[in-house]
PQR file of N, CA, C, O and H, with PARSE charges and radii, in Angstrom:
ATOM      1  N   UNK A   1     -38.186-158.353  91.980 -0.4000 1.5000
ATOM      2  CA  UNK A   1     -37.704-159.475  92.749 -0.0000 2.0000
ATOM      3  C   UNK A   1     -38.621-159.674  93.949  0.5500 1.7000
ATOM      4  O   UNK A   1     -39.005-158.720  94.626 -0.5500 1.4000
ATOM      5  N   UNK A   2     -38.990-161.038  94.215 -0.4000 1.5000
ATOM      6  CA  UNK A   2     -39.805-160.966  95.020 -0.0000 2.0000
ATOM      7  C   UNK A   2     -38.681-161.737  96.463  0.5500 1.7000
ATOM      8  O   UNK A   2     -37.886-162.623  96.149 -0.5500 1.4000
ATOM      9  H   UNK A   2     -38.679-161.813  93.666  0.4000 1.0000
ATOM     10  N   UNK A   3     -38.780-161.242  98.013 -0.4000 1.5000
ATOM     11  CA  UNK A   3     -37.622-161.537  98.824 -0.0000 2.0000
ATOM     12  C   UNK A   3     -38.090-161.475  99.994  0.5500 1.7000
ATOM     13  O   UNK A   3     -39.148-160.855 100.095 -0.5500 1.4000
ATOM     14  H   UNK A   3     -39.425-160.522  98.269  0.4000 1.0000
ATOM     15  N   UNK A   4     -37.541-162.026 101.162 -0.4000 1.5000
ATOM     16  CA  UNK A   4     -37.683-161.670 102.270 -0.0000 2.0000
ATOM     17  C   UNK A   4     -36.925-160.159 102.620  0.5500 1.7000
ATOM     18  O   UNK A   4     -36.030-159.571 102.013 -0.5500 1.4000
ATOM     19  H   UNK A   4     -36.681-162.529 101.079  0.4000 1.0000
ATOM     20  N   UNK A   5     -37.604-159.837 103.734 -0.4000 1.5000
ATOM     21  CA  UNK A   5     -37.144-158.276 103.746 -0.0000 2.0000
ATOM     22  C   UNK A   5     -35.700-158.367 104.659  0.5500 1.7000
ATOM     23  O   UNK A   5     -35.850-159.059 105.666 -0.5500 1.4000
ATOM     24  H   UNK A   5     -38.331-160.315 104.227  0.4000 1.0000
ATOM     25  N   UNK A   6     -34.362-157.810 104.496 -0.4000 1.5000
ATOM     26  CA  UNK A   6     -33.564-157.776 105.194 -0.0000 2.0000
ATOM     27  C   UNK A   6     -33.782-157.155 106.666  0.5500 1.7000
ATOM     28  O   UNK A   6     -34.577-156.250 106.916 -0.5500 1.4000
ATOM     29  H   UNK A   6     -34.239-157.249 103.678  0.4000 1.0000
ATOM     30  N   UNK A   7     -32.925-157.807 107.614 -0.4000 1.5000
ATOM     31  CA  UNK A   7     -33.411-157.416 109.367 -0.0000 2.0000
ATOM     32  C   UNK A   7     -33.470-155.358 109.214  0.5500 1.7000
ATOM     33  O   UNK A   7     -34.379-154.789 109.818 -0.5500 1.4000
ATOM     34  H   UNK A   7     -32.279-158.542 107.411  0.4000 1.0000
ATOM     35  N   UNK A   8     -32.453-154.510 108.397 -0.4000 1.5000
ATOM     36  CA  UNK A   8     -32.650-153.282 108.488 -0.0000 2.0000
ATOM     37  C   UNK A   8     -33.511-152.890 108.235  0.5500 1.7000
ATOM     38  O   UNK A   8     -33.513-151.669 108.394 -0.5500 1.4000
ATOM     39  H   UNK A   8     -31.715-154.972 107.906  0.4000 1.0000
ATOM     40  N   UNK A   9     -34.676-153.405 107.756 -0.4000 1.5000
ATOM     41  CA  UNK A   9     -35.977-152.631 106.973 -0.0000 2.0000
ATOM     42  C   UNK A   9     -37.118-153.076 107.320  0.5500 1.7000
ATOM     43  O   UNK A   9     -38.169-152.730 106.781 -0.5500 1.4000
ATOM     44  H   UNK A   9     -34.674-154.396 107.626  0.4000 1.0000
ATOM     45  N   UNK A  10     -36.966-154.397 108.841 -0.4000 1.5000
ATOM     46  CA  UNK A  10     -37.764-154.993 109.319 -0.0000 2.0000
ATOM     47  C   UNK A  10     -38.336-154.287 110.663  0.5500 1.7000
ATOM     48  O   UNK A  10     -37.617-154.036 111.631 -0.5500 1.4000
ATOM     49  H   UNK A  10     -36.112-154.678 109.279  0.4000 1.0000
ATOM     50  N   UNK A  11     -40.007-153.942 110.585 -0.4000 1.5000
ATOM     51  CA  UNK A  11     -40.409-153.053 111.825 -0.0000 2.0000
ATOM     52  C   UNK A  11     -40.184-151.557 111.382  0.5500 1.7000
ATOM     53  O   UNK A  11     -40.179-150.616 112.175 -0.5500 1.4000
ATOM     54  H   UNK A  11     -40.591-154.146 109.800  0.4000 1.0000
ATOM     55  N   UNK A  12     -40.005-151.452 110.061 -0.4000 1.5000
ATOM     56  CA  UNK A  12     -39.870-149.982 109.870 -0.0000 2.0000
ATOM     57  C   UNK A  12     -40.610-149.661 108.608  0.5500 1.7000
ATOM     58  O   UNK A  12     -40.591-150.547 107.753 -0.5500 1.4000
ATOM     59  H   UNK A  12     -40.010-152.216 109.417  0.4000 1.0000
ATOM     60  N   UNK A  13     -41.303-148.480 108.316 -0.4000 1.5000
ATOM     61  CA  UNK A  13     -41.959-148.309 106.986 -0.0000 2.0000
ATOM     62  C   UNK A  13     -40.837-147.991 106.142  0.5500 1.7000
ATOM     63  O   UNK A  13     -39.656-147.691 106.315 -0.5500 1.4000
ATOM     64  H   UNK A  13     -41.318-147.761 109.010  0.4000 1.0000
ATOM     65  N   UNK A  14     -41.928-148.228 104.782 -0.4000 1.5000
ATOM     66  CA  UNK A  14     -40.678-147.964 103.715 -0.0000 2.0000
ATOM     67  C   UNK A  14     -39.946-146.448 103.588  0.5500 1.7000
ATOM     68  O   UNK A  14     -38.904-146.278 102.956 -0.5500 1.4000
ATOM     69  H   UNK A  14     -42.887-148.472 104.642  0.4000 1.0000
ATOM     70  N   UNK A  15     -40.551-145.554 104.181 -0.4000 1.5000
ATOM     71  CA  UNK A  15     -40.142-144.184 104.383 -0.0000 2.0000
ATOM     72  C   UNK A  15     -38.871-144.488 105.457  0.5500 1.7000
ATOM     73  O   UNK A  15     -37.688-144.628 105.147 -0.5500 1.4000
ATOM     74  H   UNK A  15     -41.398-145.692 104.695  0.4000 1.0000
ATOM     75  N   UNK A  16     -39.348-144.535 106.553 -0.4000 1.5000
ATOM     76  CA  UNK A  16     -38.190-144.983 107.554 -0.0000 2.0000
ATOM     77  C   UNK A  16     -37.421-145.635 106.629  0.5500 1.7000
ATOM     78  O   UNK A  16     -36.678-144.884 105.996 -0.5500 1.4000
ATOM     79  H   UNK A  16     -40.309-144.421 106.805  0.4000 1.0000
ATOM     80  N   UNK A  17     -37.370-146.692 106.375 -0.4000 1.5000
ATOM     81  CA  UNK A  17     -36.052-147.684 105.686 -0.0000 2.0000
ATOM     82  C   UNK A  17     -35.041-146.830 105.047  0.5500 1.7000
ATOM     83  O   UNK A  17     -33.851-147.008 105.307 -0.5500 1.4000
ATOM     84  H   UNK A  17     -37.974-147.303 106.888  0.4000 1.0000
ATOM     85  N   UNK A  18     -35.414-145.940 104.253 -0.4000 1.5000
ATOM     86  CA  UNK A  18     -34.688-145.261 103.056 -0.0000 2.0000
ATOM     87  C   UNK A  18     -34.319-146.017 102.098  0.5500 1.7000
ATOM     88  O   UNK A  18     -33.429-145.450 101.464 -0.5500 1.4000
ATOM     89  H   UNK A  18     -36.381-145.795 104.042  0.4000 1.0000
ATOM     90  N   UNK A  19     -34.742-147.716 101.396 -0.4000 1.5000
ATOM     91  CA  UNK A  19     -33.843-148.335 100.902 -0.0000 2.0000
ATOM     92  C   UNK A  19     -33.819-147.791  99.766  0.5500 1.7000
ATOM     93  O   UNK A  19     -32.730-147.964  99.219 -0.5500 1.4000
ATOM     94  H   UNK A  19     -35.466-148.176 101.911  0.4000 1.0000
ATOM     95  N   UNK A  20     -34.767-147.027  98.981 -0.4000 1.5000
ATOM     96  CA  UNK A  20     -34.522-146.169  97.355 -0.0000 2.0000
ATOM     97  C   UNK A  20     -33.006-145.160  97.914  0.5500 1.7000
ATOM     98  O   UNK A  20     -32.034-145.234  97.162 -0.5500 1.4000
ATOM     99  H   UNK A  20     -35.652-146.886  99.425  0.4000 1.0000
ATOM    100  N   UNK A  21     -32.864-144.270  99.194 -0.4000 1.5000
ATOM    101  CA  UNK A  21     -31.227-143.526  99.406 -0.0000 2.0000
ATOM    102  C   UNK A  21     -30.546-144.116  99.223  0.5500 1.7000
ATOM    103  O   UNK A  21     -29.635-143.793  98.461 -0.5500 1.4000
ATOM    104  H   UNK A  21     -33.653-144.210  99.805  0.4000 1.0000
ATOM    105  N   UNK A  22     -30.602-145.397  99.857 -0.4000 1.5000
ATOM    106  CA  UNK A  22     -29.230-146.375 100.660 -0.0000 2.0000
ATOM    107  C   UNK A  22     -28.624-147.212  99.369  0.5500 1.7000
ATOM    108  O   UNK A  22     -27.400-147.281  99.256 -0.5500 1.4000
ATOM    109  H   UNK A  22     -31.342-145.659 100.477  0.4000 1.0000
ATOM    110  N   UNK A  23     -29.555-147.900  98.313 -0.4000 1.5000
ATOM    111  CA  UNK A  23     -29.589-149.156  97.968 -0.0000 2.0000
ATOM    112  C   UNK A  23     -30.023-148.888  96.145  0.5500 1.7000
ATOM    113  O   UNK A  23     -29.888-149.717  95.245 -0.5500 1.4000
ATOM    114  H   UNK A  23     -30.549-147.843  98.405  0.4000 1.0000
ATOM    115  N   UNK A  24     -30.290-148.186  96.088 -0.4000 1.5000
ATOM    116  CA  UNK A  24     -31.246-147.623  94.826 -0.0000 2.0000
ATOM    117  C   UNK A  24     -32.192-148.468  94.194  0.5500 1.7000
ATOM    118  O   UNK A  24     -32.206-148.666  92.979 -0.5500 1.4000
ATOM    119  H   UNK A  24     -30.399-147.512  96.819  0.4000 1.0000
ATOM    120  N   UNK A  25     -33.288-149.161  95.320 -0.4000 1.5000
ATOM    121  CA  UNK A  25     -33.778-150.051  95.096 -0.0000 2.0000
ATOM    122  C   UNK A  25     -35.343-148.977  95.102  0.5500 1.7000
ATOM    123  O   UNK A  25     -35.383-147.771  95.348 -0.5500 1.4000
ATOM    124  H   UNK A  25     -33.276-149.001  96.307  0.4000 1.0000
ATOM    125  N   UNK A  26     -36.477-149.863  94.760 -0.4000 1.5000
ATOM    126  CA  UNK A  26     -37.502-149.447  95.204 -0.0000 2.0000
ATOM    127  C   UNK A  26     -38.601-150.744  95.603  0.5500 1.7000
ATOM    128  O   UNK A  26     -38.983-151.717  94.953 -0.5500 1.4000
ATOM    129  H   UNK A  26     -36.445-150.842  94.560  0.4000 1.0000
ATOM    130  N   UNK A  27     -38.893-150.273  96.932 -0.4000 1.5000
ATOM    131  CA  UNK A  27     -40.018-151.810  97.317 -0.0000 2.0000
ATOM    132  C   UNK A  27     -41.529-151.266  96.853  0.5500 1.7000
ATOM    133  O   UNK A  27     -42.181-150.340  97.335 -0.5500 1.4000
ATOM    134  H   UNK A  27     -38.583-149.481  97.459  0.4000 1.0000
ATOM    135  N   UNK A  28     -41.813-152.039  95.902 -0.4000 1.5000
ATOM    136  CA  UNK A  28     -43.520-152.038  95.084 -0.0000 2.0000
ATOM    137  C   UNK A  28     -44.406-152.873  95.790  0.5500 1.7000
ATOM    138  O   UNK A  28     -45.560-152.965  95.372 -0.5500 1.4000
ATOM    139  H   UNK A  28     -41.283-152.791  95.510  0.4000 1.0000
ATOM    140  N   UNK A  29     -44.084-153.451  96.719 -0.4000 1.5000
ATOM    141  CA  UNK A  29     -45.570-154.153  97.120 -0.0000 2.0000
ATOM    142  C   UNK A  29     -44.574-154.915  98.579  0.5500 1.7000
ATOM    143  O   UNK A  29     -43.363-154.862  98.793 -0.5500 1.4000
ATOM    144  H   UNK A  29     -43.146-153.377  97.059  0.4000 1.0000
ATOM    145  N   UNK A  30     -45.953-155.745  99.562 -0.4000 1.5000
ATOM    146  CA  UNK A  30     -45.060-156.151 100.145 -0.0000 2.0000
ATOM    147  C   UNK A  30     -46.738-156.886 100.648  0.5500 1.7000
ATOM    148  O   UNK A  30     -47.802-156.268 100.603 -0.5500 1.4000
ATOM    149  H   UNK A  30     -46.937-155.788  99.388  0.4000 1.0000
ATOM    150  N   UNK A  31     -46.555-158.344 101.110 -0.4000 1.5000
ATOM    151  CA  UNK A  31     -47.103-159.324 100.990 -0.0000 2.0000
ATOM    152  C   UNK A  31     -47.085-160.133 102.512  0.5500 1.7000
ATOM    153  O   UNK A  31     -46.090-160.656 103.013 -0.5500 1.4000
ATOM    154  H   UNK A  31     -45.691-158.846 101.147  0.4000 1.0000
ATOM    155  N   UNK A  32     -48.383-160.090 103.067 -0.4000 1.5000
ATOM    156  CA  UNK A  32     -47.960-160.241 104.811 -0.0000 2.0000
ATOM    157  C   UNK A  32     -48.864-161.734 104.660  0.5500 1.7000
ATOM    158  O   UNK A  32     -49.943-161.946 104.107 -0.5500 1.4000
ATOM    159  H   UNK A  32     -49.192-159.665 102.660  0.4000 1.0000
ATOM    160  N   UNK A  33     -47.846-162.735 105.467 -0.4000 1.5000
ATOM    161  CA  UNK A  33     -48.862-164.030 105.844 -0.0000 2.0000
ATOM    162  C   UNK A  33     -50.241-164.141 105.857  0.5500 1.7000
ATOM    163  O   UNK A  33     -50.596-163.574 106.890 -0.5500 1.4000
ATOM    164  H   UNK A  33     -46.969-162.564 105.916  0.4000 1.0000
ATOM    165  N   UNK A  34     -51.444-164.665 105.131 -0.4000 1.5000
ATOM    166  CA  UNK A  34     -52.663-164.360 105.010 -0.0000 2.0000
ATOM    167  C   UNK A  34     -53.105-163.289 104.914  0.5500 1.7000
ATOM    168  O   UNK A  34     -54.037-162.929 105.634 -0.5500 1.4000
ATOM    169  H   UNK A  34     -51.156-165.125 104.292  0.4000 1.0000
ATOM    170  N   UNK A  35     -52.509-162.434 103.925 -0.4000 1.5000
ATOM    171  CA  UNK A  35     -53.220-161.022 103.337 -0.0000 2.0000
ATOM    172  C   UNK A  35     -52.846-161.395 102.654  0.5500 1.7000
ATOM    173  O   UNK A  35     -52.106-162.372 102.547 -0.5500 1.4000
ATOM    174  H   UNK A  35     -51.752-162.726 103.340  0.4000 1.0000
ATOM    175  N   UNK A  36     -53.445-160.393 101.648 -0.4000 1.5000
ATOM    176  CA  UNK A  36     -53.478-159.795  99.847 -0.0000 2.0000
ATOM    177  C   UNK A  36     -52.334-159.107  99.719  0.5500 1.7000
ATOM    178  O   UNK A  36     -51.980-158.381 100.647 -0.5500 1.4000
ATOM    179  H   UNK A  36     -54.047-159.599 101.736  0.4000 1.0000
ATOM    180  N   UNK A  37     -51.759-159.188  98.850 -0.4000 1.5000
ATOM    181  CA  UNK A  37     -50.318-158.494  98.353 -0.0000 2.0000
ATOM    182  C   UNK A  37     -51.199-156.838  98.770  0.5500 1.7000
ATOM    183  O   UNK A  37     -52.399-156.607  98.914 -0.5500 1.4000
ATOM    184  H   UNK A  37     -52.046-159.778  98.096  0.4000 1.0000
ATOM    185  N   UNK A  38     -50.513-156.320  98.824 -0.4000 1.5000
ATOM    186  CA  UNK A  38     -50.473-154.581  98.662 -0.0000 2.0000
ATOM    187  C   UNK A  38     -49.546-153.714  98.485  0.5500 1.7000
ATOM    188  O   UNK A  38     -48.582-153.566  99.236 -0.5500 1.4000
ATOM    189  H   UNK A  38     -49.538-156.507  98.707  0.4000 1.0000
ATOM    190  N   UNK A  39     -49.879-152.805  97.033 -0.4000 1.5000
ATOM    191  CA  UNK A  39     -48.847-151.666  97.375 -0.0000 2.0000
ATOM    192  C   UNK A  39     -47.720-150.994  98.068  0.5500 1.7000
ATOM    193  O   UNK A  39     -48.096-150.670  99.194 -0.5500 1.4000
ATOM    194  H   UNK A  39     -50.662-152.926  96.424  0.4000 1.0000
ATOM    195  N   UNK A  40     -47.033-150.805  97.944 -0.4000 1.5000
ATOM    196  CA  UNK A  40     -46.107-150.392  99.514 -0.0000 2.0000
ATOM    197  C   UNK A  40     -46.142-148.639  98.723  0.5500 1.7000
ATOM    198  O   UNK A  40     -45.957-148.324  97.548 -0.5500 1.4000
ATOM    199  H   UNK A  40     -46.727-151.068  97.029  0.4000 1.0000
ATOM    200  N   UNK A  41     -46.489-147.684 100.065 -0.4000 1.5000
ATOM    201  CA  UNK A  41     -45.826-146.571  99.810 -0.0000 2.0000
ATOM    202  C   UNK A  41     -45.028-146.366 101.093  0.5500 1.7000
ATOM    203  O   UNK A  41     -44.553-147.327 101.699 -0.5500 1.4000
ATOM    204  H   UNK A  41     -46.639-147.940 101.020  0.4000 1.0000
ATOM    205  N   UNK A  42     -44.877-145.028 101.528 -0.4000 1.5000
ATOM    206  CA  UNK A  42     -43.955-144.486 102.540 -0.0000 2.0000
ATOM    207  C   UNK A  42     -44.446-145.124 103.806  0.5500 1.7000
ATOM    208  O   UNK A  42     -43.625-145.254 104.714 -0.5500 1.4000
ATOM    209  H   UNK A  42     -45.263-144.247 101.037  0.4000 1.0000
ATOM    210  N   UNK A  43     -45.849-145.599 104.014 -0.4000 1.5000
ATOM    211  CA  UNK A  43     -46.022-146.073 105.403 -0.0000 2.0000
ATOM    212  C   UNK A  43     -46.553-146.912 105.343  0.5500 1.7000
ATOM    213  O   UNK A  43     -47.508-147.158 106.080 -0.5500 1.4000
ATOM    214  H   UNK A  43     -46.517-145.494 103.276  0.4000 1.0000
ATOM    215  N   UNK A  44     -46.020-147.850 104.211 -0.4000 1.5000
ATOM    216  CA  UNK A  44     -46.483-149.323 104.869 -0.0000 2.0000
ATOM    217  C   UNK A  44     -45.680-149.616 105.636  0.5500 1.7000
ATOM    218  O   UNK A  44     -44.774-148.820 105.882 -0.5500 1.4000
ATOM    219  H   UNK A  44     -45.244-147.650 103.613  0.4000 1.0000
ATOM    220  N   UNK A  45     -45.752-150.931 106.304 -0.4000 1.5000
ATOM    221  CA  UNK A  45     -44.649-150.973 107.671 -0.0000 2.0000
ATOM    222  C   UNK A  45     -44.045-152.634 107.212  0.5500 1.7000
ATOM    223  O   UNK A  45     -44.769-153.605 106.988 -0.5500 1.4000
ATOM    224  H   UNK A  45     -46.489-151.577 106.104  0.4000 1.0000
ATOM    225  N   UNK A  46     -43.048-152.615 107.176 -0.4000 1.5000
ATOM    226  CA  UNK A  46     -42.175-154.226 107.332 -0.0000 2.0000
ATOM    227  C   UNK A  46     -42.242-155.077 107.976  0.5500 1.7000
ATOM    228  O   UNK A  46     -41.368-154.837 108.809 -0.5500 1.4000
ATOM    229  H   UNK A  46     -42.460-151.826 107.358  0.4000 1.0000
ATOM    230  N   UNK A  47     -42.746-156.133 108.273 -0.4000 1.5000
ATOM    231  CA  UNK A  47     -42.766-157.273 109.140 -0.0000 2.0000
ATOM    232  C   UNK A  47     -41.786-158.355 108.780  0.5500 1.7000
ATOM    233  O   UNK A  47     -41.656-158.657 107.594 -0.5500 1.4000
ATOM    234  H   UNK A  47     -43.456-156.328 107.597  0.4000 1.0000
ATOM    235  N   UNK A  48     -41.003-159.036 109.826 -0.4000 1.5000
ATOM    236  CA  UNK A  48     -39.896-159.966 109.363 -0.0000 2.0000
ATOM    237  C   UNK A  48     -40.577-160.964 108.358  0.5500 1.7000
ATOM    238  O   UNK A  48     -40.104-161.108 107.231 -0.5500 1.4000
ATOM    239  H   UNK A  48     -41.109-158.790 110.790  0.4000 1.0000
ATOM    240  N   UNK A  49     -41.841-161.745 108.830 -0.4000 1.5000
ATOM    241  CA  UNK A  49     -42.244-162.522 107.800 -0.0000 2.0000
ATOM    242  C   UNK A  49     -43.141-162.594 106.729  0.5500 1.7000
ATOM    243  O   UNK A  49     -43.748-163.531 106.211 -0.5500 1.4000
ATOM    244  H   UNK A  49     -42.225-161.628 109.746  0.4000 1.0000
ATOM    245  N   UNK A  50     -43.067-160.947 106.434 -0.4000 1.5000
ATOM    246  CA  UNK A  50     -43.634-160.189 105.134 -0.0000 2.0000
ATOM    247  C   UNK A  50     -42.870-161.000 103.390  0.5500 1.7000
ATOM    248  O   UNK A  50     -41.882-161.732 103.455 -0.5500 1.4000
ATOM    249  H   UNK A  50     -42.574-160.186 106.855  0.4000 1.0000
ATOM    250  N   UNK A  51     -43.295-160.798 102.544 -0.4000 1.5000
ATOM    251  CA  UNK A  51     -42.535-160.815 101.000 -0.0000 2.0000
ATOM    252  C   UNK A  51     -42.725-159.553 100.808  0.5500 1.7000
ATOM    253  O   UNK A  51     -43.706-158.825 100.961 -0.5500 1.4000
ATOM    254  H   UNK A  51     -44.098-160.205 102.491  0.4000 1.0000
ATOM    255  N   UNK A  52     -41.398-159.340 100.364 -0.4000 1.5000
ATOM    256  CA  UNK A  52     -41.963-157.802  99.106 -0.0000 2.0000
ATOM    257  C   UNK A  52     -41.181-158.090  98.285  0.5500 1.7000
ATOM    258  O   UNK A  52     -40.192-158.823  98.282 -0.5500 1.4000
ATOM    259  H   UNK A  52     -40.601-159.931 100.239  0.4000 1.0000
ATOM    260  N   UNK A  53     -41.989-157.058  97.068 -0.4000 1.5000
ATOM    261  CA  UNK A  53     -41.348-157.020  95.907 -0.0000 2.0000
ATOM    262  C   UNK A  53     -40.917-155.709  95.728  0.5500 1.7000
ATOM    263  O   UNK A  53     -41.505-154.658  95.983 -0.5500 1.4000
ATOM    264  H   UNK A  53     -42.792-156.463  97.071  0.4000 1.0000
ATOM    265  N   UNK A  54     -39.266-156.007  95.019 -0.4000 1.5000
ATOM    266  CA  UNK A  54     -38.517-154.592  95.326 -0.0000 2.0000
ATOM    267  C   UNK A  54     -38.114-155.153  93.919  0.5500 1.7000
ATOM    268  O   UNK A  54     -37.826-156.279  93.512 -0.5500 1.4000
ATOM    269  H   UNK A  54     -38.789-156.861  94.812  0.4000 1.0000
ATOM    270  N   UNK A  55     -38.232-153.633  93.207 -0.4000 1.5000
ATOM    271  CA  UNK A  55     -37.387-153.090  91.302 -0.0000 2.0000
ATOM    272  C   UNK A  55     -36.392-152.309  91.772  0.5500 1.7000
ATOM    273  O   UNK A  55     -36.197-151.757  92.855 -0.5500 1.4000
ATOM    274  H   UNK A  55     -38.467-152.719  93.537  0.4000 1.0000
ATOM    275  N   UNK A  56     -35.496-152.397  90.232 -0.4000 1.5000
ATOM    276  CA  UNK A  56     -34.199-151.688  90.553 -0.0000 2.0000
ATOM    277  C   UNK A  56     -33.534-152.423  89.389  0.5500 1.7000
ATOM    278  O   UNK A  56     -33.920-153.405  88.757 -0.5500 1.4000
ATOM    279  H   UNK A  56     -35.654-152.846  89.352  0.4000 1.0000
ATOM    280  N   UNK A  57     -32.251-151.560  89.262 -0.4000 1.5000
ATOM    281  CA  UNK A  57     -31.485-152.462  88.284 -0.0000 2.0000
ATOM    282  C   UNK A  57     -30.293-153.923  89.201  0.5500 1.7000
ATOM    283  O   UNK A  57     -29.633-154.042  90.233 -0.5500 1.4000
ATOM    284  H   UNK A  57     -31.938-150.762  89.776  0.4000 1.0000
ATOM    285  N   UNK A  58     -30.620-154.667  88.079 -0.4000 1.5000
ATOM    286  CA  UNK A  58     -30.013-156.198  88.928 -0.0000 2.0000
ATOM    287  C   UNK A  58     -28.962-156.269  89.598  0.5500 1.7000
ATOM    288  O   UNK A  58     -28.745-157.139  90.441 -0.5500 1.4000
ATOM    289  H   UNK A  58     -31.156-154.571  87.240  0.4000 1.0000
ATOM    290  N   UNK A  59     -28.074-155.209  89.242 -0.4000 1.5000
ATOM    291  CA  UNK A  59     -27.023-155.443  90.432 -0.0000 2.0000
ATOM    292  C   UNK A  59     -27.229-154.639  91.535  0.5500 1.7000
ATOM    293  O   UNK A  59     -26.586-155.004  92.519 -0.5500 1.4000
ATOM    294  H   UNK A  59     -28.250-154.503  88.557  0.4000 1.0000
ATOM    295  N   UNK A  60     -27.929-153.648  91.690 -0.4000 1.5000
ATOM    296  CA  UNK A  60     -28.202-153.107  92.955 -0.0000 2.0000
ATOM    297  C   UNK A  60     -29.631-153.664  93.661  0.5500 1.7000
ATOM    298  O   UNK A  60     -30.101-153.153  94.678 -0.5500 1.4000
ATOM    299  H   UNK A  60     -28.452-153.351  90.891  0.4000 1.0000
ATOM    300  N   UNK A  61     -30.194-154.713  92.998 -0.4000 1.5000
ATOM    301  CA  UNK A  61     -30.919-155.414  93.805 -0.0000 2.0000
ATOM    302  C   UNK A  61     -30.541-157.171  94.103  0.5500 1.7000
ATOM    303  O   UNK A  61     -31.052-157.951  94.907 -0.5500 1.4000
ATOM    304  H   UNK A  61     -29.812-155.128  92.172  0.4000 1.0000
ATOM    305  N   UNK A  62     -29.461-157.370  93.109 -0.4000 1.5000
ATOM    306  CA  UNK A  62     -28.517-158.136  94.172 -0.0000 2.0000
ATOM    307  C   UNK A  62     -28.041-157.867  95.607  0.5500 1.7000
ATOM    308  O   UNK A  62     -28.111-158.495  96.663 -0.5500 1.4000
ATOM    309  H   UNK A  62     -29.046-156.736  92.456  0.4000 1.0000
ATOM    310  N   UNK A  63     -27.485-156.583  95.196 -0.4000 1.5000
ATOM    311  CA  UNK A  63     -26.616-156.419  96.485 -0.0000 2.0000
ATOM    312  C   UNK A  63     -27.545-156.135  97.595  0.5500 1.7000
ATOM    313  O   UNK A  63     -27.256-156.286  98.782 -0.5500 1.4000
ATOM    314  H   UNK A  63     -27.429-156.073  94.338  0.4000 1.0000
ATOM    315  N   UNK A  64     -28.617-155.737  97.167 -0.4000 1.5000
ATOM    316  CA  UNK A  64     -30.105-155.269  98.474 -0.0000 2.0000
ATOM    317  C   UNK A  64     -30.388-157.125  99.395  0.5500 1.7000
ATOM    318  O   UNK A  64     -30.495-157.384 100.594 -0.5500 1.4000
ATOM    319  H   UNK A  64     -28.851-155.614  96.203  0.4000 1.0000
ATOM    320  N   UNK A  65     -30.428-158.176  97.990 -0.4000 1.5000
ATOM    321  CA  UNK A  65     -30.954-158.537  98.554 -0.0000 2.0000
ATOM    322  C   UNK A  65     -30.124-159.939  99.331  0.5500 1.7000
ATOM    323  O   UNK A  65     -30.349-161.105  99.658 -0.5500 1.4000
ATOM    324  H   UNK A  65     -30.341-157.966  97.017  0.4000 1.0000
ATOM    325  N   UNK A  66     -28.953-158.832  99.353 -0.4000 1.5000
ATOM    326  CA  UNK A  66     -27.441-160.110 100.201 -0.0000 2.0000
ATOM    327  C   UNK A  66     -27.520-159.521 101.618  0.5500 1.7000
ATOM    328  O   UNK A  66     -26.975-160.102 102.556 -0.5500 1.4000
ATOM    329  H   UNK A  66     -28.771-157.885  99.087  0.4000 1.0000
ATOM    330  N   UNK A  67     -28.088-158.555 101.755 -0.4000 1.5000
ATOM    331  CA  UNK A  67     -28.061-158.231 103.103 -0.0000 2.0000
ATOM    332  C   UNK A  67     -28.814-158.941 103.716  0.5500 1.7000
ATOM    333  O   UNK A  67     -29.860-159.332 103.199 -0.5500 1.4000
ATOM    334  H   UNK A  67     -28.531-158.083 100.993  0.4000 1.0000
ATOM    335  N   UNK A  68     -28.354-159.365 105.313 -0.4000 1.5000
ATOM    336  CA  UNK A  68     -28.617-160.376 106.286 -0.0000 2.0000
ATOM    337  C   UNK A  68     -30.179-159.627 106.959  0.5500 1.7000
ATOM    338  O   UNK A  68     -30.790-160.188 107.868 -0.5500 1.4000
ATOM    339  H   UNK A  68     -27.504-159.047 105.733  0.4000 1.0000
TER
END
């Protein structure tokens, strides 16, 4: 799914976030205004007006991606 990142995971790497603990999601890439998509591991970092793309099964990346 490709999404805006919810405000909890914004300003924080994907390590910080925990969203694979919290959410059983996993964010695969994440896509910043005039850059190149890239990878996400534990320290890429979230920016509010980033895209990423987060896998998972569909209802737990529904519910990831209802958060405000």
């Amino acid at each position: 799914v490709k999404m805006r990142p919810p405000k909890e995971t914004q300003g924080f790497t994907v390590g910080q976030s925990k969203v694979l603990e919290k959410y059983g999601v996993t964010i695969i890439g994440v896509k910043s205004p005039g850059m190149y998509f890239v990878y996400a591991d534990a320290d890429t970092r979230i920016s509010p007006n980033d895209l990423i793309i987060a896998s998972g099964h569909s209802e737990l990346l529904e519910r990831f991606a209802a958060r405000p």
